[in-house]
Structure formats: structure tokens, C-alpha cells
C-alpha angles and dihedrals in degrees: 000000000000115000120191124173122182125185110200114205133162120265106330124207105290085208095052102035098097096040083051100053093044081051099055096039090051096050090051087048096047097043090058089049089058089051089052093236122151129231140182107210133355119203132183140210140195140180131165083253101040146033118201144154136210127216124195121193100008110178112241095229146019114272113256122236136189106243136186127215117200128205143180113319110281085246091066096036103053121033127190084351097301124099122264130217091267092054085045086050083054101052095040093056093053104044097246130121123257091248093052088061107127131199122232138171119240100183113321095331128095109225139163104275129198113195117203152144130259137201121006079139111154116247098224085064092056107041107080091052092053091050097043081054092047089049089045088052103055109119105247117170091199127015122198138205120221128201113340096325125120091212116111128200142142094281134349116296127228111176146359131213128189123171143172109197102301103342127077125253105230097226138159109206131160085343096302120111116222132261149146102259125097138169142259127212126325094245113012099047108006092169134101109269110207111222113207097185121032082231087062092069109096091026094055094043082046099051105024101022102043092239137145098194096177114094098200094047089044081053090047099053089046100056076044097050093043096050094047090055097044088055095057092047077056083245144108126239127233102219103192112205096227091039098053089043091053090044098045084052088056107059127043091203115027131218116174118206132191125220142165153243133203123267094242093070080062082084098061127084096288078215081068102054092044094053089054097048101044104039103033100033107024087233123148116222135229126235125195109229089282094051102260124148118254125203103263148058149200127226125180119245124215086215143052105234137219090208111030093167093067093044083056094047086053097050079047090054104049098055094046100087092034093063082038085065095045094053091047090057098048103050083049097056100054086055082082120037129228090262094061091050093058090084095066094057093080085071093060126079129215099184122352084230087039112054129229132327079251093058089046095051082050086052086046097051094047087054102038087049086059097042092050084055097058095054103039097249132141107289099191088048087055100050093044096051082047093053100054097027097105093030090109098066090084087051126120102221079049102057098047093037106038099179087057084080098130105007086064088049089048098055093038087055092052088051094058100045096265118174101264091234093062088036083055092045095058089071089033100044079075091053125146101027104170136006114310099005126152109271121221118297093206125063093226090053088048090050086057106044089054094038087055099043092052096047097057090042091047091040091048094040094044084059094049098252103134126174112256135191100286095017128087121137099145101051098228097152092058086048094043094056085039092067093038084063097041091055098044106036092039087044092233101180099211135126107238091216104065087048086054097048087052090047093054093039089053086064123089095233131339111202083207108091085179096051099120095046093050105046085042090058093036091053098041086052087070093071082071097073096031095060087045095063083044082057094232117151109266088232091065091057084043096052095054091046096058083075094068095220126159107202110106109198088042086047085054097053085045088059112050077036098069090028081061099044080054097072101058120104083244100047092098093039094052094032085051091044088052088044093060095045089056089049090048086043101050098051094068129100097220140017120274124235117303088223134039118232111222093203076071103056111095106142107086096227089062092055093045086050092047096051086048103045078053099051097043099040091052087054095046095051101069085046088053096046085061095048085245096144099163098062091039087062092041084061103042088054092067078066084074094094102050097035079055094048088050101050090045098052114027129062112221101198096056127165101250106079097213105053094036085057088048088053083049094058087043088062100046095050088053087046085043089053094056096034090065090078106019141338093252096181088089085069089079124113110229 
């Protein structure tokens, strides 16, 4: 059988179009999957106007199954050989006379059975259910009524349509009855269209309706279409994911056209124009071969027009005043510098507990200073860059253009003389700014970026609003795992708990007593994920972490250290062996020798263990000393051999107290050795 429903609505949301048709066609999919019945393809489509899904080699009917239906134990249901109230219930219940009861075991008890079958249900019964569930599952934030009617969907509907193969479903669904007509495009073929096969559908919206139903070959003609433009303009499109999905959910049959702008908008932010042209007019923009913008664009058009060249002169003229405004804003706010502006940041409040984005760039400057200090870098670039890195925000060009924050502060401060590098960390003091973006190229963008991060965990902590699981306003996850980053990948060698403990001590007054503790923990926590998605075990992180250090780039060594160690044929055998010292240790009541006494030694294995804990010990220092865990590692597991024989062939809680305290202090200073990078009894596998 081929199914096909289509729910024909007006203009539905360009943003949640795609997330809407995944969701539907999952619903259907998943609702056949449920009824157990087979299929051999599901396909979706989407328009701005319709919603549908296509099923191939749907089975006619549920698959039967034998079932058994248990009762009460035989011993309640039957008594002196007649049937109780409980065995007539169950009859009763199943449709079956008292003298056709059976006895079967569940288990090992004897209990009333009923065998039967189950399924054999048709499809075309079940259908309009699973799509009306499907419909009723979409997520959709905010639903809406239309007219006098009491249904509620995304947006008004118009027609159904539910086929199998070439008869109609009967169906009632959001107040339309079902058919087999649909519609063709808004203004080329606004007309039903009557399908006679549910395999008729794309190829008659294609042919009669103007249509081009399928999402991914809209999508497709679209990336072709504006390539194509761009080359003849001798330039190359920048074809930007979100927007092609938003304008792809826009048009039913795209026509891209291509239109320009004067030279004299070239001298504004190219940020600026963009942004104009991306988030107001859907356009996408053109770059020369070193990415620089050129002076026209192509939008994509829902019609195939007599006159293209019209439709063209209206998108021109359209932009045209918006890139006049950009520019206006522009020229006017370098009429007053970075510096100026900091004034009017007292007016503007980062958090009400937390004072002013002035007061913040002053906490910022405090903690990037230090910071600076402690690398070596240059301490007056830092605090200048501190002190005009939010400056922007009162800027014109940023309040009409948001996502200019940054971009905006790094060409004003090339406009007034600015040292390039703070001019450079205003745009890198936001980076990264999701998974997997760039970092700052700069140090003192990078000082920023950490110096900023860490004074909005450490203030939002400090007044006990901590993210939660659905909470998280703030975004202190995202600027948690941002200064990880900055700190690993840019080497940064800092402990995160003495920053901590500066950024906390920069505030006023934080109600959390706790706070560094807890934003240390918080912050730390976020290596879990991040060695997940490295696909390294969880016990190796947990193995470094048992060490309760606080310095993130060493914490990372640590980590691909020991994952590395991991791997070796005598990891389990070293990380078991240092499993069983820390069971031995922590059962006594008090700490062996600091120091082993060779008079002491008489087993040969201890001697053997002793030499070697000496020697390689001798050969790891240097290596640890140098934060080179991973050799180190390489070298203590050439210890697997001796720490075995010892094992095998001493016996540690001896009688003689001396010597089993010497052994002791044997142990602890193996467990010591390897403790000095990682506990890697953890290692072991339980």
C-alpha cells in the first residue's frame, strides 16, 4: 500500500518549518512502528503552505500473534472441582464459557489461561488516528484558533488529503474532512489539483501546481540557482545554513535573483551590511576571492516573473535605505570614541545584585590585570582593552544591529587610534561563542575573554543563582566550557581557583560564602562532558580528578596521559595492584613510615620492588618535573612485573610488626609514585 497525508495550512512559520515536518514524519513513522506494521520508505515534504508524508510498502493489515491471557491460580478459580466467582469473572471478561476454562503454568504456577490471537487489524482503520496523534504531537510553542472554531493549530487549515493508493481515507482531522485534492502554488496555480494515486502527489504539484513539495530538492535548487548567480556577478555566494533553511521554507518554487548596491556602503562594517542583508531581507551576500564584500546580492524570489528585472529594482530599493541607515549610524558614532561612551554605562545594568556594565568592565579590568601578571603579558594593553570592551553597547550601530556587539567596539577603536590589539579584543573578548568556535587570536583577547566569563560565573554564582536543569539564563554552561577552552587550548598555565578566588574578591559583596567552591566545582564538572564527546573512559577523568586539582590545562595533561596509560598491556594489572594498596592503606588505623628501612627488607621480592621503585622513580621525576605525564606513565609501567612478583610471593600483614609496617611504607611509596600524576586504581575494572 502507499499512504500519503497532506495537511494543507496558510503560511506556516519559515523558522519552524523544517523542525515541524521532521516532527510529523516522525510521529507517523513512529506510530506504524508501534503497530508493528512494516514499510518500505518514508518521505517527507514541507512548504510554507503544507505538511505531508509519503509511505511506500505499507503492509494492509497488523501482524497476528498467538497470546495468552492469564487468570486467577487454578486453586482460587476452581473449588471442589466447580468454578468460583473469580474463574466465572474471568470468563466472563474474555468472552469464553465456563466449560471451555484451561489450565496453564506461568511460571510455576498453575493458573486459568485464555489462548488467543492478536492484530490482524486493517491499516486503513488505523491511519487517521496515528496521524491526528502525530498532528497533536508537533511541538508547537504557541497554537492558535481561527474564526469560530475551537481547533487549534500552528497556523489556519485549509485541506486534507489521505490516500491509500488510489482510494480516500475517510478521515476527520483539525475540523477538515479528508480528500484527494490538493493545491498548487499561491500565485501561479492557485487551484485544487485532484490526485488520483498517492504516488501522483510531488510530480503533480510539480507539473500542474507549480510546486516543488520536496524540502531538500527545494534546498537543492536554491545552493544551485545562487551559485550560479554569484558566478556571473564574478563573485562567490555565502550560503549561510539557517538562512537557506528559513528561505527555502519561504517559497514553494524558487527564483533566485541577483541586485545591487552602491560602492559608497563598501565603507561601512561589512558586519553591518550583512546583517542587513541577512536578517532584515533574506538576501544572501556576495565576497571577491579574499572575502571581501562586493556591492550586490541575491534574494530568492516565490514566483517566476514576467518582468524579473522590476521585481530586482524593488528588492534594490528596498535595501537601499536600510544600508543608508547603516551607514548613518556608523559615520555618527565615531563622532564620539569608546572612552566617551564609558560614562553611559553606568545607566546600564548588567545584573540589579550586581551593579552596572561599567562596574563589570572595572571587575574585568581588576581580574584580566592579574591575569596578564601572571603570563607575562602586557598588563596596560589588558586594562585598556578591559576598560572599552563593552563601550559599544551604547552604541547606535549596536542597538539597531545586536549581533554587531563587538564588531561595532573593534572598528570604533580603530577609528580612535586604538592599539590594534584592544581594538582586536573587542571582537575576541566574545570568542568562542559556541561549541567548536574559533578562540582569540590575541593574548590580550584571550585575557578578556577569560577575565569576563569568570566574572559573571563567579557574580551569579556568588548570589545563589545557579543554572539548573532547565535554567539557564545566564549561560553559564556555555561560559564555563568557554574558559575551559580558553585555558586548555591557549595553554594558559593558571589555577582556576585562585582566579576564582580575585574575581569573587572584585565584587562588593557576594551572599554565597561558598561561592568559590562552588563555581570551581561547577566549572570543573564541565570536563565530563567534554572528555565524553573525546570518547575517553569516565574513570580516567575520574581518576585525575581524585586528585582535587584546580589547574585546568595541567588537569588536561593529566587526562590523555592516563587515557593513554589505559591503553598499555600493564595498565589493569598496575591500576589492580594500586587498588589493593589503597584497600590495605585505608584500613589502618593509622600511616605507615614515610620512609622504608632497607635493614628491613629480607623477601626477595621486596627487595626486587624497592630497587625498582628507586630506579624508576629516579627516571619518572625528571619527566614530572616537566609536566610530561605521558612518559612518565610509559616508564612506571615497566614497574608491572615486580609489583606482580611481590604480590605473588610476600605477605604484607605479617606477623612481625616491623617488617609488615616497612612493607607498608613500601606500598605507599609505590601508590605515592603513581599518585603523583593520577589515582590510577580507579582504572580498574570491577
Amino acid at each position: 500500500m502507499h499512504f500519503l497525508v497532506e495537511l494543507g495550512t496558510e503560511e506556516l512559520p519559515p523558522t519552524a518549518l523544517k523542525t515541524l515536518s521532521h516532527a510529523f514524519t516522525q510521529g507517523i513513522q513512529d506510530g506504524l512502528t508501534q503497530k508493528n506494521l512494516g514499510f518500505d520508505s518514508v518521505e517527507s515534504y514541507a512548504t510554507p503552505r503544507r505538511l505531508a508524508v509519503s509511505v511506500t510498502g505499507l503492509a494492509d493489515k497488523t501482524p497476528q500473534e498467538s497470546v495468552k491471557i492469564f487468570g486467577p491460580p487454578a486453586q482460587v478459580a476452581f473449588k471442589d472441582g466447580a468454578p468460583t466467582k473469580a474463574a466465572e469473572a474471568f470468563a466472563r471478561k474474555n468472552g469464553i464459557a465456563l466449560e471451555a476454562l484451561q489450565t496453564g503454568m506461568d511460571g510455576k504456577v498453575e493458573k486459568l489461561v485464555y489462548e488467543t490471537t492478536a492484530g490482524g487489524e486493517a491499516t486503513v482503520d488505523l491511519l487517521a488516528d496515528l496521524v491526528a496523534q502525530s498532528l497533536a504531537n508537533l511541538p508547537i510553542a504557541k497554537r492558535m484558533r481561527w474564526g469560530a472554531s475551537r481547533t487549534e493549530f500552528v497556523r489556519p487549515v485549509h485541506w486534507l488529503v489521505m490516500l491509500a493508493d488510489d482510494k480516500v481515507l475517510p478521515a476527520e482531522i483539525l475540523g477538515l474532512t479528508s480528500g484527494n485534492e490538493t493545491r498548487g502554488h499561491r500565485f501561479h496555480y492557485n487551484q485544487p489539483i485532484t490526485l488520483k494515486h498517492a504516488n501522483q502527489y510531488a510530480a503533480a504539484l510539480a507539473e500542474t501546481g507549480h510546486v516543488v513539495a520536496s524540502f531538500s530538492e527545494r534546498q537543492a535548487m536554491i545552493v544551485k540557482q545562487v551559485n550560479t548567480a554569484a558566478d556571473k556577478l564574478g563573485g562567490t555566494a555565502v550560503i549561510d545554513a539557517d538562512l537557506l533553511d528559513e528561505v527555502t521554507a519561504l517559497v514553494e518554487y524558487p527564483v533566485a535573483l541577483a541586485g545591487n548596491f552602491e560602492n559608497e556602503f563598501l565603507n561601512v562594517p561589512s558586519e553591518a551590511l550583512i546583517s542587513s542583508m541577512k536578517e532584515h531581507q533574506k538576501y544572501f551576500h556576495v565576497v571577491d576571492n579574499d572575502g571581501e564584500l562586493l556591492p550586490h546580492f541575491i534574494t530568492i524570489a516565490n514566483i517566476v516573473s514576467q518582468d524579473p528585472a522590476q521585481v530586482i529594482d524593488g528588492n534594490e530599493r528596498v535595501i537601499r535605505p536600510r544600508l543608508s541607515d547603516a551607514k548613518f549610524f556608523f559615520e555618527t558614532d565615531k563622532q564620539t570614541s569608546l572612552e566617551a561612551r564609558r560614562e553611559k554605562l553606568k545607566t546600564v545594568v548588567f545584573q540589579a545584585k550586581l551593579g552596572t556594565i561599567y562596574d563589570k568592565t572595572e571587575r574585568i579590568g581588576k581580574l584580566a590585570t592579574l591575569i596578564a601578571a601572571r603570563l607575562g603579558e602586557n598588563e596596560a594593553t589588558v586594562k585598556r582593552a578591559a576598560e572599552l570592551c563593552k563601550s559599544d553597547l551604547v552604541s547606535t550601530m549596536v542597538y539597531e544591529f545586536t549581533d554587531l556587539q563587538g564588531i561595532a567596539g573593534y572598528h570604533y577603536a580603530n577609528n580612535d587610534g586604538e592599539d590594534a590589539e584592544v581594538a582586536q579584543a573587542m571582537v575576541e573578548q566574545y570568542m568562542p561563542k559556541f561549541a567548536g568556535d574559533d578562540l582569540p587570536a590575541t593574548a590580550t583577547g584571550t585575557i578578556i575573554a577569560l577575565a569576563d566569563r569568570l566574572d559573571t560565573i563567579t557574580g551569579i554564582f556568588g548570589i545563589g543563582q545557579k543554572p539548573t536543569g532547565s535554567k539557564d539564563p545566564f549561560a553559564l554552561r556555555r561560559a564555563s566550557v568557554g574558559a575551559l577552552r580558553l585555558m586548555v587550548e591557549k595553554k594558559l598555565d593558571l589555577d582556576l581557583r585562585d582566579l576564582i578566588n580575585a574575581a569573587a574578591d572584585s565584587f562588593t559583596a557576594l551572599p554565597n560564602a561558598q561561592v568559590v567552591d562552588d563555581v570551581l566545582a561547577y566549572m570543573l564538572e564541565r570536563f565530563r562532558a567534554w572528555y565524553e564527546e573525546a570518547s575517553i573512559p569516565a574513570e580516567v577523568f575520574m581518576a585525575v580528578s581524585a586528585k582535587q586539582l584546580s589547574n585546568p590545562l595541567d588537569i588536561n595533561n593529566r587526562v590523555y596521559a592516563v587515557a593513554e596509560f589505559s591503553k598499555l598491556a600493564e595498565a589493569q594489572a598496575l591500576a589492580a595492584a594500586n587498588k589493593r594498596v589503597s584497600n590495605i592503606l585505608a584500613k589502618l588505623d593509622s600511616a605507615p613510615a614515610s620512609e622504608v628501612d632497607a635493614a628491613l627488607l629480607t623477601d626477595g621480592a621486596e627487595k626486587q620492588l624497592a630497587d625498582a621503585l628507586a630506579s624508576y622513580a629516579a627516571q619518572a621525576r625528571p619527566l614530572l618535573a616537566e609536566a610530561n605525564y605521558t612518559d612518565a606513565l610509559k616508564v612506571l609501567a615497566g614497574l608491572r612485573a615486580t609489583v606482580d612478583t611481590f604480590f605473588d610471593d610476600v605477605m604484607v600483614m605479617t606477623d612481625d610488626m616491623a617488617v609488615r609496617n616497612n612493607r607498608l611504607a613500601l606500598l605507599q611509596s609505590l601508590r605515592d609514585l603513581f599518585l603523583e600524576v593520577a589515582d590510577i586504581s580507579l582504572l580498574a575494572v570491577k
